[in-house]
LUMDODREN-207475 format. One line per field, with one value per residue (C-alpha): x negated, y, z; residue number from 1. Coordinates in pm, whole numbers. Layout:
// LUMDODREN-207475
X [X ...] $
Y [Y ...] $
Z [Z ...] $
seq [NUM ...] $
This chain:
// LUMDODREN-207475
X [-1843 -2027 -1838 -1835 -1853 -1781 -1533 -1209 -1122 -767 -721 -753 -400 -177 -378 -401 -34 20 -183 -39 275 195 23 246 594 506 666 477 80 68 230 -49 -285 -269 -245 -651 -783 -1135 -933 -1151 -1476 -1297 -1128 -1390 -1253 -1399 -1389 -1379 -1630 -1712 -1400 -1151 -893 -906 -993 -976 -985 -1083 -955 -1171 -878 -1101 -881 -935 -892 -921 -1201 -1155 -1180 -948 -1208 -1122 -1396 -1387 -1309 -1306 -961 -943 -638 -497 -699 -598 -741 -554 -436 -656 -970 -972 -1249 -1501 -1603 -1504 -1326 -1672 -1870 -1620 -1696 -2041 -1986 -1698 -1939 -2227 -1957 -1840 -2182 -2323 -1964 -2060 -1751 -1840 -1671 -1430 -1060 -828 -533 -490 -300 -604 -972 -1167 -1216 -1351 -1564 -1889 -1866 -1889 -1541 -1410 -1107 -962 -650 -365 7 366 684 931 1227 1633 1855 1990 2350 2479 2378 2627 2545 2261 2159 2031 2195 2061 2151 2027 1673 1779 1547 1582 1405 1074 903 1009 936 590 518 649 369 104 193 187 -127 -282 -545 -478 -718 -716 -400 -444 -422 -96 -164 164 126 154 439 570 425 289 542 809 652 638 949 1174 1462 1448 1794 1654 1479 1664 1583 1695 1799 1816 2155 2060 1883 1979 1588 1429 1264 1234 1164 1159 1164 1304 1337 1442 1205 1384 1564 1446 1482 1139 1048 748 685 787 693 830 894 957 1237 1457 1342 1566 1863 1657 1606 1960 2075 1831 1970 2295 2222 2052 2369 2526 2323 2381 2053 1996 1612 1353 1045 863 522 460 184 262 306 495 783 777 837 1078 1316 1243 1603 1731 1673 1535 1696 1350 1083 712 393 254 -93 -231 -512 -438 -687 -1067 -1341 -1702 -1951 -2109 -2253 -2090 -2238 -2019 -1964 -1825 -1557 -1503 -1400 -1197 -969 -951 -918 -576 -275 -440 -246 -255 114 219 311 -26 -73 -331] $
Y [-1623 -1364 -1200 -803 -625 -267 -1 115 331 482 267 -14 82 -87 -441 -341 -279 -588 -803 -636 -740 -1092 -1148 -916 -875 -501 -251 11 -53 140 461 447 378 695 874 883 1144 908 612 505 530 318 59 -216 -544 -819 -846 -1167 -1078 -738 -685 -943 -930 -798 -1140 -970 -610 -484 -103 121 352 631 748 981 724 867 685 498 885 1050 1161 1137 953 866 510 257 106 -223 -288 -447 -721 -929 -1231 -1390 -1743 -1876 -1746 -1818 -1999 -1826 -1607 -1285 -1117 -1164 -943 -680 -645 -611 -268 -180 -163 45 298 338 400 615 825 784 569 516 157 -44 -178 -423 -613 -968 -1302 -1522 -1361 -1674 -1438 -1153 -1317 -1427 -1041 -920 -858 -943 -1016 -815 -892 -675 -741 -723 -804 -1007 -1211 -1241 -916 -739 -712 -377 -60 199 530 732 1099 1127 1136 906 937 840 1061 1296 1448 1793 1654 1606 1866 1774 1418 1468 1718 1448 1180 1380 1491 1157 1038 1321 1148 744 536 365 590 770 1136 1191 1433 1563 1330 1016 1153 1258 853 631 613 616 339 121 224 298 574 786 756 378 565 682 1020 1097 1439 1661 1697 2017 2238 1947 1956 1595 1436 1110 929 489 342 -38 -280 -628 -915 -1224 -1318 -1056 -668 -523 -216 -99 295 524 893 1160 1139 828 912 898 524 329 509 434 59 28 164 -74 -339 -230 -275 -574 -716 -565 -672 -1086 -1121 -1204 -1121 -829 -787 -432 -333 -27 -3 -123 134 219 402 99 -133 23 47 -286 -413 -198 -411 -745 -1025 -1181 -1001 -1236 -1062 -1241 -1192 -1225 -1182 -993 -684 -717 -423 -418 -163 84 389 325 66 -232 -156 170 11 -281 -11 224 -126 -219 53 93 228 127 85 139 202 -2 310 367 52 32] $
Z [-2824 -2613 -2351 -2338 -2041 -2067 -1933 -2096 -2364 -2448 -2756 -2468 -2276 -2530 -2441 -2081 -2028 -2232 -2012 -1663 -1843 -1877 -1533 -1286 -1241 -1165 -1462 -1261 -1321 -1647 -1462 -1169 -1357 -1552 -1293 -1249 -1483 -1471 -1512 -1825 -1707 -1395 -1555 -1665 -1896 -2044 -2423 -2579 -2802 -3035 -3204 -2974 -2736 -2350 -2124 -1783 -1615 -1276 -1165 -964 -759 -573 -271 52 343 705 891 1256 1368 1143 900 540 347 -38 -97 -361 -405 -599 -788 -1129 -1119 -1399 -1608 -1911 -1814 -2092 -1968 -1591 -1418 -1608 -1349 -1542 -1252 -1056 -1288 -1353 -1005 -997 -1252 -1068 -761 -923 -1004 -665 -566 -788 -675 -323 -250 141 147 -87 -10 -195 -59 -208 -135 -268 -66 -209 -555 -348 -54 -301 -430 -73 10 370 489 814 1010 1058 1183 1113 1373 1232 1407 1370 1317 1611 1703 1566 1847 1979 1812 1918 1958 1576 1285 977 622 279 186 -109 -335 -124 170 -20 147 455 395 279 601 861 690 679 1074 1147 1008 1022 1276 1181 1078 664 619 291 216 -54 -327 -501 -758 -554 -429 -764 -913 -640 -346 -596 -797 -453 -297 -536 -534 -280 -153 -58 242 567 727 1071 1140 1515 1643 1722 1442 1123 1063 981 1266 1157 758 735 413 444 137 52 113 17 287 512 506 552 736 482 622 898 992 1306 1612 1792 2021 1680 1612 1779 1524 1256 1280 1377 1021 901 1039 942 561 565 712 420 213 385 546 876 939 953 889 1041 924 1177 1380 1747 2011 2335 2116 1879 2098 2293 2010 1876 1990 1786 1504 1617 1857 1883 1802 1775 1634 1304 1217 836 599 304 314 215 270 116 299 19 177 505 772 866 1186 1090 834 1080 1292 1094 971 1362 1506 1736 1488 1187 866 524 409 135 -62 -115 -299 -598] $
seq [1 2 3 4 5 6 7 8 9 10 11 12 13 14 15 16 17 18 19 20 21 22 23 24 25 26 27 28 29 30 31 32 33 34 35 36 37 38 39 40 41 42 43 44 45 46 47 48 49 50 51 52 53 54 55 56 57 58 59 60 61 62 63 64 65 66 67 68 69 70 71 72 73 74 75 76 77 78 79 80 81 82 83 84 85 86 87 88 89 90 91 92 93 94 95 96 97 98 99 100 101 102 103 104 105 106 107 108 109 110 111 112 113 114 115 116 117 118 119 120 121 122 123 124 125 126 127 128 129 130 131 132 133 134 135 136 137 138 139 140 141 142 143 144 145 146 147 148 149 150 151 152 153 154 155 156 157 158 159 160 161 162 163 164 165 166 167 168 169 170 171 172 173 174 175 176 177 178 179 180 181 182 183 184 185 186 187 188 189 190 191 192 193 194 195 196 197 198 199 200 201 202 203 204 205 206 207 208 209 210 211 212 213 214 215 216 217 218 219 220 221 222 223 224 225 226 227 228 229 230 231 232 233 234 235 236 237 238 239 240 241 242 243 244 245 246 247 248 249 250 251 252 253 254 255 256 257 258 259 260 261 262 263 264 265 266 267 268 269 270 271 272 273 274 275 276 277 278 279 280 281 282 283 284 285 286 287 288 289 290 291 292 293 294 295 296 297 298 299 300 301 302 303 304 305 306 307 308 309 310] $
């Protein structure tokens, strides 16, 4: 039977949602992917045929991403990528692609990004993998108390919250720019309830200096995000560290860029701290050159916080 390659329609979300089901243990797809107004006309499957079932479906995310000078530039996020079990190796994925591509042209998408733990489906559709880095080691004794105080994030710092990231990345390279709704959908969706997030207040005037959102990795507790000033750091990663002993793990994983404040309150949190490199994000040049989005992925203090996932 012929394949069908076209984009979505709403009668497709029942199938969609049934097939993220089936492939990802991720309840939260369906939520972000509605939250594109376009997301139809960006959402391309393969149909088994006029009339079948939904084979495979490749998501077009557009997203403001600053450039490797701070710049925000509209850019193609990849995401949902999905094929049912049964009709793998047929190189479906590949041409959902290829119309997921002309799309983010024609919207002058200046370069594409997706984040994936197998590259070899992305590479022969022009996809490259770039290397970034995480810290990981053993958990740190417990520290004395510091200067800061750090408590549970309620729902009454959002404001502040949401004014300490965008301070913070206001000038770093592949950070995103948050509308409300990701912070209403998206960072929720990745991070979970915001009393899982740590603030870290001034001794002084009580006003948040300081935001780190830290979550369960297996065996390790995982530093995912962190935003304000940091002289308030070291407190931070120490109340990390204190829950993931709670919690009966013993390592830690921190995904912050590397800098003279990071390091300095690495202790904090890890006995042995050793700098792993990996693979996991891909970029495709659209409108942009390649040097320009080799730069912008490379570029010192580079990172693309999980919580902007796909």
């Amino acid at each position: 039977m012929t394949t069908v390659i076209r984009t979505a329609t709403a009668a497709d979300e029942p199938a969609l949602a049934a097939l993220w089901q089936r492939c990802f243990d991720a309840p939260q797809i369906a939520a972000l992917h509605a939250l594109d107004p376009d997301r139809h006309r960006h959402t391309f499957v393969a149909q088994n045929g006029p009339g079948g079932g939904i084979d495979a479906v490749v998501v077009y995310v557009p997203r403001l991403i600053r450039d490797a000078l701070g710049t925000p530039q509209r850019v193609g996020g990849i995401g949902s990528v999905a094929t049912r079990p049964e009709a793998r190796g047929q190189g479906l994925v590949r041409r959902l692609l290829v119309e997921a591509e002309r799309t983010m042209m024609a919207e002058q998408c200046a370069w594409s990004l997706l984040f994936t733990g197998t590259p070899g489906v992305y590479r022969g559709s022009g996809w490259q993998e770039f290397c970034s880095a995480y810290t990981e080691g053993a958990l740190a004794s417990p520290a004395d108390p510091g200067a800061f105080r750090v408590r549970e994030a309620t729902a009454q710092d959002a404001v502040e919250v949401a004014a300490l990231h965008h301070a913070y990345n206001v000038n770093r390279p592949l950070s995103s720019l948050r509308a409300p709704e990701d912070w209403a959908v998206r960072v929720p969706a990745w991070y979970g309830p915001v009393d899982r997030s740590l603030v870290a207040e001034d001794p002084g005037s009580g006003a948040l200096v300081g935001w780190m959102v830290a979550q369960h990795e297996r065996e390790c507790v995982e530093v995912r995000e962190f935003a304000g000033a940091p002289e308030c750091l070291g407190e931070l990663f120490a109340a990390v560290g204190e829950r993931g002993r709670a919690a009966g793990l013993n390592r830690a994983r921190v995904r912050i860029p590397d800098g003279p404040g990071v390091r300095a309150a690495l202790p904090a949190l890890l006995a042995d701290p050793r700098t792993v490199d990996e693979h996991v994000g891909m970029v495709r040049p659209l409108h942009a050159t390649a040097d320009s989005v080799r730069a912008t992925v490379t570029a010192p203090g580079a990172v693309h916080w999980y919580g902007d996932c796909f």
